[in-house]
C-alpha positions, 0 to 999 in steps of 0.5 A: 485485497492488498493489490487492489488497495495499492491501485486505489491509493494510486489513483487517489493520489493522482486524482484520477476521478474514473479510475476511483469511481471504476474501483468503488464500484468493485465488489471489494469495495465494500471490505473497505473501512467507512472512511475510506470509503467516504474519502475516496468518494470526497477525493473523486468529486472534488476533482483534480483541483482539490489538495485533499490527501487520502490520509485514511487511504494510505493509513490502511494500505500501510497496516495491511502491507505490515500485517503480511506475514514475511516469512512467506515473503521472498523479499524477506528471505534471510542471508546464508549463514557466514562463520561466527568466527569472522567478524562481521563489520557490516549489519545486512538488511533485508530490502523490499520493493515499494509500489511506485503507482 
């Protein structure tokens, strides 16, 4: 669900109108929310002209790609553990790769 959202904000956000219509009329589709649903289809028919940013679209794709479970993420693998002894002058962060679709 998560890929197939992450195509669909891509092509919302380039306002490619086949490409919306094609993922609409995939059978996931109807998992979607109402209004994002409706907001894909208002995006599609107003065309490349429009300034209409899919807000609900995104929002979804955001709580989802939150909702993951990380620690079956191989990005969210935690570092080797170092020696307490030693101080620690810097604070490790894990990093993931964002879609740039």
């Amino acid at each position: 669900m998560l890929a197939y959202l992450d195509s669909l904000c891509a092509a919302l956000l380039a306002r490619n109108t086949a490409e919306i219509r094609r993922l609409l009329a995939h059978p996931m589709a109807q998992d979607l929310p109402r209004r994002v649903r409706e907001e894909a289809v208002a995006i599609s028919r107003a065309g490349r002209r429009s300034f209409m940013a899919p807000v609900n679209a995104l929002h979804l794709y955001y709580k989802l790609t939150h909702m993951v479970d990380e620690s079956s993420d191989s990005t969210f693998d935690s570092p080797p553990r170092q020696d307490p002894s030693k101080p620690q002058d810097q604070l490790d962060l894990p990093l993931r790769k964002v879609s740039s679709r």
